[in-house]
C-alpha positions as CSV (number, residue, x, y, z in Angstrom):
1,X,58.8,68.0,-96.6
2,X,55.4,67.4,-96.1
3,X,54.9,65.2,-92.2
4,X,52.8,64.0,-89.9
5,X,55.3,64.6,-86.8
6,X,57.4,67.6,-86.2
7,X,60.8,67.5,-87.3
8,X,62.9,69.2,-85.2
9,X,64.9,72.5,-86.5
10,X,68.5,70.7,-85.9
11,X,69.8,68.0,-87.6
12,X,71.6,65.0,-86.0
13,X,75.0,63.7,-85.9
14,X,74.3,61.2,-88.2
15,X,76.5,61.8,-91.6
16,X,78.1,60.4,-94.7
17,X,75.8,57.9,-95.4
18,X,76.4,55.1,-97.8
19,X,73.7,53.7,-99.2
20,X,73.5,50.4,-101.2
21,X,70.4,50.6,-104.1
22,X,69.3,47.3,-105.6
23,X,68.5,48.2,-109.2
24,X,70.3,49.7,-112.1
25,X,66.8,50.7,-113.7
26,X,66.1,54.3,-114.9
27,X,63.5,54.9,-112.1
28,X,66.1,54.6,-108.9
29,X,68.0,56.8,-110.9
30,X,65.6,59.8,-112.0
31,X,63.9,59.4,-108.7
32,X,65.6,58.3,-105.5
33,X,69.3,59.3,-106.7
34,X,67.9,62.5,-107.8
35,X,66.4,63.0,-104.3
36,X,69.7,61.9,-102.8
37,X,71.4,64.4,-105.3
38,X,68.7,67.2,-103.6
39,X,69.3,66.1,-100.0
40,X,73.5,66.3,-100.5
41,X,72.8,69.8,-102.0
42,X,70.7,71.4,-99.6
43,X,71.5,69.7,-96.6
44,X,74.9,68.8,-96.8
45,X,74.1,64.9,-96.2
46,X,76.9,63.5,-98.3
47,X,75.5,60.6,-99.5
48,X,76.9,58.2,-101.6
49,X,75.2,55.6,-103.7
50,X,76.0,52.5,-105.1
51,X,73.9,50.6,-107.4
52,X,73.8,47.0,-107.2
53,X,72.3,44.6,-109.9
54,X,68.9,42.8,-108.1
55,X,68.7,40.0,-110.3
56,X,71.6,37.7,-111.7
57,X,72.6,37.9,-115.0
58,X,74.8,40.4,-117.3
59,X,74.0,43.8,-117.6
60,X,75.4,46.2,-119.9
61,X,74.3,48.9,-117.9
62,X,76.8,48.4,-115.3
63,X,79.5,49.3,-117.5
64,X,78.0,51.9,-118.5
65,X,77.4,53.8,-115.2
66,X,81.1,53.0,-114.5
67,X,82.4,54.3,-117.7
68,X,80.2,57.8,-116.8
69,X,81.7,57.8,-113.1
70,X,77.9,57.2,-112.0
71,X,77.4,60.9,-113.6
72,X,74.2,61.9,-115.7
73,X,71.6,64.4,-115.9
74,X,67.6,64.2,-115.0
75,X,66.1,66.0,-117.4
76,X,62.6,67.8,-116.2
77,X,60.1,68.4,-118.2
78,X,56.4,69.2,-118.3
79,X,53.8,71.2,-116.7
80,X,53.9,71.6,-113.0
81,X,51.5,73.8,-111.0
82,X,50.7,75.1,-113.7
83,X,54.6,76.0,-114.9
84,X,56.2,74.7,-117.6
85,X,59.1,72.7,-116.2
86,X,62.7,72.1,-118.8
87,X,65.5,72.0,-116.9
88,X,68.5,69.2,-116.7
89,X,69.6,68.2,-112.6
90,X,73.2,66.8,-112.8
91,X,74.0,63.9,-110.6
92,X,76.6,63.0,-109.0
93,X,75.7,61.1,-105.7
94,X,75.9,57.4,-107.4
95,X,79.9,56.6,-107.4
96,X,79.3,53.1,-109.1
97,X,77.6,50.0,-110.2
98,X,78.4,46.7,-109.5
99,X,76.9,42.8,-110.3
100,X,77.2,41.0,-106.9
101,X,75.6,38.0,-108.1
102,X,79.2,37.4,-110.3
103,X,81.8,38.7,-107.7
104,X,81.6,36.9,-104.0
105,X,84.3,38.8,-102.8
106,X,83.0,42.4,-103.8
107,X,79.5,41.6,-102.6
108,X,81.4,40.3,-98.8
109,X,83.4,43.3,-98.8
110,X,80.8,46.1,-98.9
111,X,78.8,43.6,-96.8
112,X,80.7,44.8,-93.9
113,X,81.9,48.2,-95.1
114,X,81.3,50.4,-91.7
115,X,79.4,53.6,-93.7
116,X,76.9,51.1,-95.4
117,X,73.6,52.7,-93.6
118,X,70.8,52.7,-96.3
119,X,69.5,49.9,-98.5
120,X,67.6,51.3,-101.3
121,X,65.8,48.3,-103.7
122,X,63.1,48.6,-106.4
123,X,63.3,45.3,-107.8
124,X,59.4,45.4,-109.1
125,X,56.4,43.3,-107.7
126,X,58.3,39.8,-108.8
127,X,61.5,40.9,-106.6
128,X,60.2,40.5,-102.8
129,X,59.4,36.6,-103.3
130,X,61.0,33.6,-101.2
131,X,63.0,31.2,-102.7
132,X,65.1,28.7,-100.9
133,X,68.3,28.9,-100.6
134,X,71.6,27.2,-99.6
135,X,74.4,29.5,-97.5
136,X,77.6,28.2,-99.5
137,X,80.6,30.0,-98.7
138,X,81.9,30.4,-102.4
139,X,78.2,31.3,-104.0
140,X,76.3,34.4,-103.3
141,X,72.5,33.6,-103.6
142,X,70.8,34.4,-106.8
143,X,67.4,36.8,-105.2
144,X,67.5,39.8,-103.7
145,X,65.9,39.4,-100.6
146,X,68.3,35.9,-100.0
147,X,71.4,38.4,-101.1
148,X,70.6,41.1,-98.8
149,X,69.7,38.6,-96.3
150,X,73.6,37.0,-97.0
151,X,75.4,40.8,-96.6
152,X,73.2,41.4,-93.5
153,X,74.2,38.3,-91.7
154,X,77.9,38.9,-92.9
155,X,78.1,42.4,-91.5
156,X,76.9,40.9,-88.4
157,X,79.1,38.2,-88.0
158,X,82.0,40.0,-88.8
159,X,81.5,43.0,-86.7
160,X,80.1,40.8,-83.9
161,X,76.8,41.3,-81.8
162,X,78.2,44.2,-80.2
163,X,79.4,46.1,-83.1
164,X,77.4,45.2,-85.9
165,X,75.8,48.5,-87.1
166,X,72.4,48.3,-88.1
167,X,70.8,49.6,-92.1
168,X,67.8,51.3,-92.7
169,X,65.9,49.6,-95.5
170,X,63.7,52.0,-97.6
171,X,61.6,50.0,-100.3
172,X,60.1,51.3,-103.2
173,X,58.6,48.2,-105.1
174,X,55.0,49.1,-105.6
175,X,53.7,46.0,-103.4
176,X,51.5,46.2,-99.8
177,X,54.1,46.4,-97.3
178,X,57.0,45.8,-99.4
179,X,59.5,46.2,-96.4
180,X,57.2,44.4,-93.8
181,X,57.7,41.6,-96.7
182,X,61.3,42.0,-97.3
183,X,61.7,41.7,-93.6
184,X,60.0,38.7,-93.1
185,X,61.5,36.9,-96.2
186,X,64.7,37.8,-94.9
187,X,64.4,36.2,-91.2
188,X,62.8,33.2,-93.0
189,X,66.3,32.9,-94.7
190,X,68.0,33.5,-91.3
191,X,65.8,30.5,-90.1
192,X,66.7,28.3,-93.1
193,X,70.3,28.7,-92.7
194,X,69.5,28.3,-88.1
195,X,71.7,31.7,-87.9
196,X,70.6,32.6,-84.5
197,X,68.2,33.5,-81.8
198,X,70.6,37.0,-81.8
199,X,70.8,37.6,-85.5
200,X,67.3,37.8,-85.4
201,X,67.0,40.5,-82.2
202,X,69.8,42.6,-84.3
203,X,67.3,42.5,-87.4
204,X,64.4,43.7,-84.7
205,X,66.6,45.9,-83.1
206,X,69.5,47.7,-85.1
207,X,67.9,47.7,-88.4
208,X,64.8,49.2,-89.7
209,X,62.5,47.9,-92.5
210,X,60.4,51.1,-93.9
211,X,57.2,50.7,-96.6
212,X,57.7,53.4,-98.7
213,X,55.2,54.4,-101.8
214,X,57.2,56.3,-104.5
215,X,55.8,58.2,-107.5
216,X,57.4,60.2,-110.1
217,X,57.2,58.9,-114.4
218,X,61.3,58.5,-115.2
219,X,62.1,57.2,-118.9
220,X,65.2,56.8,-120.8
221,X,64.8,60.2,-122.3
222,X,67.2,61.9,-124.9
223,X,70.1,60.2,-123.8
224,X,71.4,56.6,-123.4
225,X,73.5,54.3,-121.4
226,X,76.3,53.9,-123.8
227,X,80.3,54.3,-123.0
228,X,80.8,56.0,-126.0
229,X,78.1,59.4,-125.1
230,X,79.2,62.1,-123.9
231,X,76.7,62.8,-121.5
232,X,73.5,60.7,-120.5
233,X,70.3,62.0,-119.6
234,X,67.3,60.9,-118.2
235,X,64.1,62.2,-118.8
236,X,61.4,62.6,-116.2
237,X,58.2,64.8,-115.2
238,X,59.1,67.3,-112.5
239,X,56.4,65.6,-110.4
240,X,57.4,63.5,-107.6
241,X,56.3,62.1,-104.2
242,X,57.6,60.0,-102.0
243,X,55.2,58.5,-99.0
244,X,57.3,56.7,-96.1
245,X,56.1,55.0,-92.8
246,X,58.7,55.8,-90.4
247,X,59.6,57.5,-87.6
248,X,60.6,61.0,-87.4
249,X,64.5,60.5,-86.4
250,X,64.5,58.7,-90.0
251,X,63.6,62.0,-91.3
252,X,66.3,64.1,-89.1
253,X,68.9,61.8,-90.1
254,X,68.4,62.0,-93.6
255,X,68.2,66.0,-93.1
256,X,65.0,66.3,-95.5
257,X,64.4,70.0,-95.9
258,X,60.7,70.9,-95.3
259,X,60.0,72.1,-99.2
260,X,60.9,68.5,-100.8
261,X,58.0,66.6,-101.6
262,X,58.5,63.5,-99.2
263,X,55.7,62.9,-96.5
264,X,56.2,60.9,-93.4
265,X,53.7,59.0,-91.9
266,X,52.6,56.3,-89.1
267,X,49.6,54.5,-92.0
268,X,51.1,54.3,-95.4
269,X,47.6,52.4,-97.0
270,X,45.5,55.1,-97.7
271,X,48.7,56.8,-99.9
272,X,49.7,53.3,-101.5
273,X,45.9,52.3,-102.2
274,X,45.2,55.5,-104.1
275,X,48.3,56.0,-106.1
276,X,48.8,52.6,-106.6
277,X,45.5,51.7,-107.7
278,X,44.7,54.9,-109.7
279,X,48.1,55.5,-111.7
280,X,49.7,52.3,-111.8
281,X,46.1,50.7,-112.0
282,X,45.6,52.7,-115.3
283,X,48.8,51.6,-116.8
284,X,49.0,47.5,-115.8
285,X,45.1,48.0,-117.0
286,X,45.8,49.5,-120.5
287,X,49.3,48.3,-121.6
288,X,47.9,45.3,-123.3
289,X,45.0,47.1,-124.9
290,X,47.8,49.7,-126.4
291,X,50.5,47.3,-127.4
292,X,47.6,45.0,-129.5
293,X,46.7,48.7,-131.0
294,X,50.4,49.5,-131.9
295,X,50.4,52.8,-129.7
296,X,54.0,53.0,-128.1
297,X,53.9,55.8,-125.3
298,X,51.1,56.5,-122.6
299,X,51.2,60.1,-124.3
300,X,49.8,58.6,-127.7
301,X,47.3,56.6,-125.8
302,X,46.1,59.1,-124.2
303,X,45.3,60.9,-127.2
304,X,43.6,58.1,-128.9
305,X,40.2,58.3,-129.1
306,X,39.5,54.9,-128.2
307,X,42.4,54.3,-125.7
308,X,42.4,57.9,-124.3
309,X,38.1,56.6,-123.7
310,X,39.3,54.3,-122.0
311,X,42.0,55.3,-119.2
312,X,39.1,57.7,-118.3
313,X,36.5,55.7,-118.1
314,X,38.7,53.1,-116.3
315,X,39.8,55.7,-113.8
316,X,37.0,57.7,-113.0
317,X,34.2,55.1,-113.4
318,X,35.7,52.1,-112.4
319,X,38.7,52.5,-109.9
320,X,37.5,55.8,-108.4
321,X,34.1,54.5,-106.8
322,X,36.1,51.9,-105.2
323,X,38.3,54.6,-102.9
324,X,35.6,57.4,-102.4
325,X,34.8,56.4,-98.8
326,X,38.1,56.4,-98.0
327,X,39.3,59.5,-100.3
328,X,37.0,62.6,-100.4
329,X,39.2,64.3,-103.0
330,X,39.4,61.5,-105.2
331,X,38.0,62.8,-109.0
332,X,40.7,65.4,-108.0
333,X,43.3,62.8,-108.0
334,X,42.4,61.1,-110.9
335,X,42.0,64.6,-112.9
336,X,45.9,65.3,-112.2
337,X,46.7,61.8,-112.9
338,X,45.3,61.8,-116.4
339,X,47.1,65.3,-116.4
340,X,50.2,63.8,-115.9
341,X,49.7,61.4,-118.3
342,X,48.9,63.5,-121.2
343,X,53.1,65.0,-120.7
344,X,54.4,65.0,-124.4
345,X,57.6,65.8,-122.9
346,X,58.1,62.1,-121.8
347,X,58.4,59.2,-123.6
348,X,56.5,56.9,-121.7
349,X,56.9,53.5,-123.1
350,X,54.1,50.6,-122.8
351,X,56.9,48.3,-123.2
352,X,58.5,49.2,-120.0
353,X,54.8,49.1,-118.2
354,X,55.0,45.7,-119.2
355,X,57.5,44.6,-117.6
356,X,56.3,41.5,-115.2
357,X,52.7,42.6,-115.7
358,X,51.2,39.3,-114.1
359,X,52.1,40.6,-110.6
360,X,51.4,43.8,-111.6
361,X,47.8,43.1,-112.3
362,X,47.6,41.0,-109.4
363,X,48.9,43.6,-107.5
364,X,47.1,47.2,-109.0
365,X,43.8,46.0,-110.5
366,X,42.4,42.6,-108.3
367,X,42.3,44.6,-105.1
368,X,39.7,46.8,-107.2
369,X,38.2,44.1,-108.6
370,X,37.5,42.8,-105.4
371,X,35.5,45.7,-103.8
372,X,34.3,46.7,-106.9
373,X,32.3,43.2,-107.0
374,X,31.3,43.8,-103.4
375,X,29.9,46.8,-104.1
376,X,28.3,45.6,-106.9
377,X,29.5,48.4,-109.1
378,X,31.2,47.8,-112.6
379,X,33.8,45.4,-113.6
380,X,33.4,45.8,-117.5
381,X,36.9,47.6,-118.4
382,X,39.6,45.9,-115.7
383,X,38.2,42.6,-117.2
384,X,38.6,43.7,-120.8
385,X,42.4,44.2,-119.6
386,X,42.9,41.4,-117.9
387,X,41.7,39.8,-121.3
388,X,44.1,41.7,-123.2
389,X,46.4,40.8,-121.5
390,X,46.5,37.1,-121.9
391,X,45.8,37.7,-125.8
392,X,48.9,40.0,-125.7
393,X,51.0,37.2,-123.9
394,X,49.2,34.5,-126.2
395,X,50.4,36.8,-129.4
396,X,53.5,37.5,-128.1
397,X,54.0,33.7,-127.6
398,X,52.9,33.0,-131.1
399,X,55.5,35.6,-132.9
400,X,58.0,35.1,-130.5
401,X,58.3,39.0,-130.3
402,X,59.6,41.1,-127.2
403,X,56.1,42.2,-125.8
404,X,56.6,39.3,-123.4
405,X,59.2,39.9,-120.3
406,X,58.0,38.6,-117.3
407,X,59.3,35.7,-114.9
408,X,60.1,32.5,-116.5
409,X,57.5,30.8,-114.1
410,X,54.5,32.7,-114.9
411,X,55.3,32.6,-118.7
412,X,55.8,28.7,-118.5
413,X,52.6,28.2,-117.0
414,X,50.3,30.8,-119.3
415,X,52.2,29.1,-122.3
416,X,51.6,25.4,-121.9
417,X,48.0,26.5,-121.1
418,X,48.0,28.3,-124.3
419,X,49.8,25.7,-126.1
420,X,47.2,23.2,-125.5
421,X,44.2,22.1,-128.1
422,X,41.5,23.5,-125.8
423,X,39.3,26.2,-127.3
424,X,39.9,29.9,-125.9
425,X,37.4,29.9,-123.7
426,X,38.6,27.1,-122.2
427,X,42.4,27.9,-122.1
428,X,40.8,31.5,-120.1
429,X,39.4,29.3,-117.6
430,X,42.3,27.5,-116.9
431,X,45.0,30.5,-116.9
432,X,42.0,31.8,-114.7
433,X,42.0,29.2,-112.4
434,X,45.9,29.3,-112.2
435,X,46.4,30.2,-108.3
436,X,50.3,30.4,-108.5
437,X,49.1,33.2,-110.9
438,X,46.6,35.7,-109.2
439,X,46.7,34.2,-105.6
440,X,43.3,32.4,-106.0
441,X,41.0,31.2,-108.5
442,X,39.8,34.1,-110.4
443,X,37.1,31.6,-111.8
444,X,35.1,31.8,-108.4
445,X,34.7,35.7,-109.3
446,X,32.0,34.1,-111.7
447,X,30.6,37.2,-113.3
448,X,34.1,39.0,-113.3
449,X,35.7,35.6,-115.2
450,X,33.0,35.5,-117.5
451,X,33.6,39.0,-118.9
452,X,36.8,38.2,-119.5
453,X,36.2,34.4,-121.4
454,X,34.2,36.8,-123.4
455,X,36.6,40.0,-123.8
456,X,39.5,37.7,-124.8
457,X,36.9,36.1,-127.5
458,X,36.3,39.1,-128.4
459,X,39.6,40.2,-129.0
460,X,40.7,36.9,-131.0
461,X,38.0,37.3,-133.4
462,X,37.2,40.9,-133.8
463,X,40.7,42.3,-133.2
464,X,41.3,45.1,-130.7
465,X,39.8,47.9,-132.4
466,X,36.1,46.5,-132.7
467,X,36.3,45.1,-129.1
468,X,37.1,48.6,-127.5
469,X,34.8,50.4,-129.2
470,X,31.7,47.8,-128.2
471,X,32.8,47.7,-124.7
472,X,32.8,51.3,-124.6
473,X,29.4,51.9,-126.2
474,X,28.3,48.9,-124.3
475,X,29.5,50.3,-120.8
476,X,27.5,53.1,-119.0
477,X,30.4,54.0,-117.1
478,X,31.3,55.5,-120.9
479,X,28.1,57.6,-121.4
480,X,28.8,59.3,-117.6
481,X,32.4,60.0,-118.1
482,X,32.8,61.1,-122.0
């Protein structure tokens, strides 16, 4: 465990954990249960996961945990410092999954279940959002951060003030302070439904809300969630990291051993604004671009000669000005990020990038957007893939295919815009100037807006192809990078 406070040699008293993860998704599993399957290993912390569903609806995937007993295997592949990496980790820390949106009474009764100490959640960028909700007694409320906020004030009233035992709430949704958010969203909840002045001090006092940045590729691998398999096994690269702002007794009572990768720390930013801007900026910046192309895995894309141009050029010539101030090492951090990406070993799907990828560009690429304007240094690529994307989502639209998955809100608003008889540029402007979108008016970034009216012109008339090869030959950035 890399830290930036001494741990001390001992552990403490603290054991047996139960810990409550929002999200049945391949990531939680080939990443924090894997690291919960490590910690129960070698350092005898005994914990015991259960996955809960984060957003209503069915999900075949519950079943098929249960019929598996929670077991399965993280399979590791690829290259890491410089050895080859292929082994399979069997799990066995996550005991079951359950849909708490459908069953009241399940969802009350691990609500105040006395081992419940961690909360776990990775419910992506569109997961930590307010939404108003009712307390009824015979429905459970239909978001996460209302749920949680539910089983939190049921544990508390049930115990009573003096008994209530507080959670430790470790987020891994790559947003800015995606605790510090889930925290505020649940005492606006607690305010809505006039809890209490001392529900509220147990929140500040007994439990503790921790941004964490996480970082490790997981895919479905060679194995699948089906009742009928034998055996199910994930696949993911044998990197991983895991940055959280906490203090030290969080470490000592989750007994981290000093050689796991995990890094405590009082100023999680500078961690978040590199990874998430440099990896996860590369992705939510060429999904679009690859799906339009037909490539299926970040593997392929990287190899392209085209695509492969231009998660460089994106990285290094683009995003990485934007962070050298603040990151001296930062061409070495993009280097072993486009390392990473060119793994073979893992099926890396675009698809699954795509997943809510409003938010995501919101999120990942219009912070670098933003300085990279007030620097005056070069926008050319990030608004080719904002343009792509609203192409992608104006195709996807059209053919009524599956590139598409993201909230119902975003796509109801992009899709009457695109519906309309406007001309493309026009219908840009306006899913532009969409604040409930990006958080502002993109238009007012005149220069930045313009590129992409004329990127997603581009795109519509030339096709994909054509477009990334002009803006490549068009863009200096190109020439210094290639």
């Amino acid at each position: 465990m890399k830290t930036e406070a001494t741990v001390h040699d001992g552990v403490s008293a603290y054991t047996a954990p139960t810990v409550y993860q929002f999200g049945t998704g391949v990531f939680l599993l080939g990443f924090v249960d894997w690291i919960f399957e490590q910690l129960n290993q070698r350092a005898g912390l005994d914990a015991r996961v259960i996955a809960l569903k984060a957003r209503p609806g069915d999900s075949a995937l519950i079943d098929a945990i249960n019929a598996h007993g929670g077991r399965y295997d993280v399979h590791l592949r690829g290259v890491l410092g410089g050895e080859t990496v292929d082994r399979k980790d069997p799990v066995a820390c996550l005991t079951q999954a359950i849909n708490p949106f459908s069953d009241q009474d399940a969802s009350a009764r691990l609500a105040v279940e006395p081992s419940w100490q961690w909360v776990v959640s990775n419910t992506t960028e569109a997961g930590i959002q307010y939404a108003a909700h009712d307390l009824n007694d015979a429905i459970v409320p239909q978001t996460f951060p209302a749920l949680l906020a539910w089983m939190l004030w049921q544990r508390f009233s049930h115990c009573g003030e003096q008994d209530a035992l507080g959670v430790h709430v470790l987020c891994c949704e790559l947003i800015e302070g995606n605790a510090t958010r889930l925290k505020a969203i649940i005492k606006q909840h607690a305010e809505d439904w006039l809890l209490g002045s001392a529900f509220h001090e147990w929140l500040d006092s007994q439990c503790g809300f921790y941004n964490t940045l996480v970082d490790r590729i997981v895919t479905g691998g060679d194995g699948v969630w089906q009742s009928q398999a034998d055996s199910v096994s994930i696949m993911a690269e044998p990197f991983y990291d895991w940055v959280i702002e906490a203090p030290i007794f969080v470490a000592e009572q989750l007994r981290v051993p000093a050689d796991l990768s995990i890094t405590f720390t009082q100023e999680l930013t500078p961690y978040r604004d590199r990874k998430v801007r440099v990896l996860n900026g590369v992705h939510t910046g060429t999904f679009a671009l690859a799906l339009l192309s037909g490539v299926t895995l970040v593997s392929e894309a990287e190899a392209d000669p085209r695509l492969g141009a231009f998660m460089r050029c994106l990285a290094r010539a683009e995003i990485a000005p934007t962070l050298r101030a603040q990151h001296a090492d930062i061409d070495h951090y993009v280097d072993s990020i486009l390392e990473r990406f060119a793994n073979t070993s893992i099926a890396h799907r675009w698809q699954n990038i795509a997943l809510n990828a409003v938010s995501k560009w919101r999120s990942r690429l219009l912070p670098t957007v933003q300085d990279a304007l007030a620097m005056q240094s070069e926008t050319r690529l990030m608004a080719l893939s904002l343009a792509a994307l609203l192409v992608l989502y104006r195709q996807g639209q059209q053919a009524q295919n599956s590139w598409v998955n993201d909230d119902a809100d975003v796509v109801a608003i992009i899709s009457e815009i695109w519906d309309s008889e406007a001309s493309i540029p026009d219908q840009v402007k306006r899913v532009l100037q969409a604040e409930a979108l990006w958080g502002q008016d993109l238009n007012q970034l005149q220069s930045f807006s313009q590129q992409v009216v004329e990127w997603a012109v581009a795109l519509d008339t030339e096709g994909v192809t054509a477009t990334l090869e002009r803006c490549l030959a068009e863009s200096g950035a190109h020439r210094a990078v290639a």
